[in-house]
N, C-alpha and C positions, 0 to 999 in steps of 0.2 A: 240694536236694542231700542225698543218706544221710548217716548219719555215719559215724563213725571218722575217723583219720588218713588224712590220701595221703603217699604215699613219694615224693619227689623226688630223682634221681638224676643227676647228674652225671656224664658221662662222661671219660675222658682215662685217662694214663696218669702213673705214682708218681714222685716226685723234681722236683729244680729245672731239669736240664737239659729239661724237655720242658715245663714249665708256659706255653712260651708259644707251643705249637705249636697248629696249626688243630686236632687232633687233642684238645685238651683245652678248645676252647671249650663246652665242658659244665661242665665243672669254674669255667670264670670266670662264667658263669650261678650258680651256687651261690652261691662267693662271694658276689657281689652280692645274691643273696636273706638270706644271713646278714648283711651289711651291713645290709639293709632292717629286718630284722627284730631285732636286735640277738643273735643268736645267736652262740654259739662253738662252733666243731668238737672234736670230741674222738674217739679213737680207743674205740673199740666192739668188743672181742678178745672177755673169757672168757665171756660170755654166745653168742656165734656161733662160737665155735673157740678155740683155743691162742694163735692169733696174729692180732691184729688184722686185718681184711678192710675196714672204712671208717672216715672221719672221719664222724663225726655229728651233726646240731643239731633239737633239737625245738621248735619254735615255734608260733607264730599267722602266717599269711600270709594280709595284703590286709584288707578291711573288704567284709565282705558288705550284697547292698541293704538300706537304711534302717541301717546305722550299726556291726550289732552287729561284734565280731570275725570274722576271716577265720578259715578249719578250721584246724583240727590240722594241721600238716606233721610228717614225717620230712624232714630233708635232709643226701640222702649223698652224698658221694666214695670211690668205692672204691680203697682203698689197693693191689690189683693190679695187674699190667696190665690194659689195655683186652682182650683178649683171653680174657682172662678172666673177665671182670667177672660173669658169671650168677650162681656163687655168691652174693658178699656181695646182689647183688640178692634171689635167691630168699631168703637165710637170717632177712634185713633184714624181708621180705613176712611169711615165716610168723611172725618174733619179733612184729612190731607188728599184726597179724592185718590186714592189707591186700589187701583183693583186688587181682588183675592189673588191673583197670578203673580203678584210683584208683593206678597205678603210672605215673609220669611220668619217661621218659627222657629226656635234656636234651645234646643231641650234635651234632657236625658232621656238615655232609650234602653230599658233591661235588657231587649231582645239581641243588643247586638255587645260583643265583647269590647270590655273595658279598652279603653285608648283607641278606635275604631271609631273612625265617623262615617255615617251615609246619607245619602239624600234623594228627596222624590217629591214628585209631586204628588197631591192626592191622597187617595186608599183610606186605609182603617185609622184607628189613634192606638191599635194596641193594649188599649187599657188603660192610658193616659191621661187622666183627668183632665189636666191642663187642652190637651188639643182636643178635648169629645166639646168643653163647652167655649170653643175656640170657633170649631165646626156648628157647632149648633148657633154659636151668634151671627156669623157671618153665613150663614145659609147655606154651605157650599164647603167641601173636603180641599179641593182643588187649590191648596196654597202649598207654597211651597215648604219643608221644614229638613232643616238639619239636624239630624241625629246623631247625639252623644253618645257613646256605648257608654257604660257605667256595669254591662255586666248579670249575671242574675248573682240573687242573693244565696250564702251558703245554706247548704240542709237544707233546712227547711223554715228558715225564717222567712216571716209574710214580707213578701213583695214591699209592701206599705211603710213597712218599716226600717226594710233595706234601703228606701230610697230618701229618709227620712232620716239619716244617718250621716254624719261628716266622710268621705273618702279615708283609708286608712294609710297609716305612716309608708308604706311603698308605695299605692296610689299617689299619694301627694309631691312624690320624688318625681312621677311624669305629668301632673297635673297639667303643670305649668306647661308644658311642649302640648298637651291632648288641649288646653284652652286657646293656646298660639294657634294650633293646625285647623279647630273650626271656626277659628276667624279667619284663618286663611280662606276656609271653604266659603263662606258668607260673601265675604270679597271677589272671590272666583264665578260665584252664581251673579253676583249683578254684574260685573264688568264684563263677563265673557257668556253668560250663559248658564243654565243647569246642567244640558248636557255635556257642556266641557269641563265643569266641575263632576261629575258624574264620573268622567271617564279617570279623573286623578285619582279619587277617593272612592274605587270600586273596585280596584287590580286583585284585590284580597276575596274579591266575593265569589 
């Protein structure tokens, strides 16, 4: 693996009322990687803007083969909405000199079944708010993102609002195992690779 840091990013949107929306399972990925790693977020303002844009934690993530330390992480939450999130991404990239290739999006995905995660590099955003102006700050599709399934919405409720919605009472019975296994996968993509992550978290596809 090169070096430098990789940027880990969490996707969701700001405040209490939405923290426990399908929409910020990006965000409880983080979490749990700052869990893992004993890190603490802190807001990251006068150096990127006036006004704070993300919580941030800088660490070591995972144990590379034969023992030594895992890389350098960045790991954010960006303090805007989801819709906006390209900012703190891009400003996050140029400060810690990160390429887009070592950029790891961390977010829910309708298209794929609930408790499923997958990953890639590149391609479309799917309709994703979050990685269209992700894509569009950084210039370039070509980052990497881990994909949450969360599912499509019953009937016929709008997309928008399904995603905009807390997990429900059997959801939240595997939450906890579906937010452990994409921090697994996150861990797996810097330490080893995407394609070896790839190969764990694809046997189903």
């Amino acid at each position: 693996m090169s070096e430098g840091p990789w940027l880990i990013v969490g996707l969701g949107n700001p405040g209490p009322q939405y923290a426990g929306n399908r929409h910020n399972v990006g965000q409880m990925v983080l979490d749990e990687l700052a869990r893992r790693t004993g890190a603490t977020f802190g807001s990251r303002g006068g150096l990127l803007s006036r006004r704070p844009q993300a919580a941030v934690a800088e660490s070591r993530l995972g144990v590379l083969p034969g023992g030594a330390p895992g890389p350098r992480v960045v790991l954010a939450k960006p303090t805007t909405f989801m819709n906006v999130s390209g900012g703190p991404v891009a400003s996050l990239a140029q400060y810690y000199g990160v390429p887009a290739e070592r950029v790891v999006m961390v977010h829910d995905e309708l298209d794929i079944p609930f408790a499923e995660i997958k990953l890639k590099i590149g391609g479309g955003e799917g309709g994703h708010n979050g990685l269209r102006d992700t894509t569009k700050a950084l210039g370039t599709k070509d980052y990497v993102r881990v994909r949450v399934g969360v599912g499509r919405p019953p009937g016929r409720m709008d997309p928008a609002d399904y995603v905009l919605r807390d997990f429900t009472g059997p959801e939240r019975k595997d939450l906890p195992w579906l937010v452990d296994a994409a921090a697994d996968a996150v861990e797996l993509v810097v330490t080893e690779g995407l394609e070896r992550a790839q190969l764990k978290y694809h046997t189903r596809a």
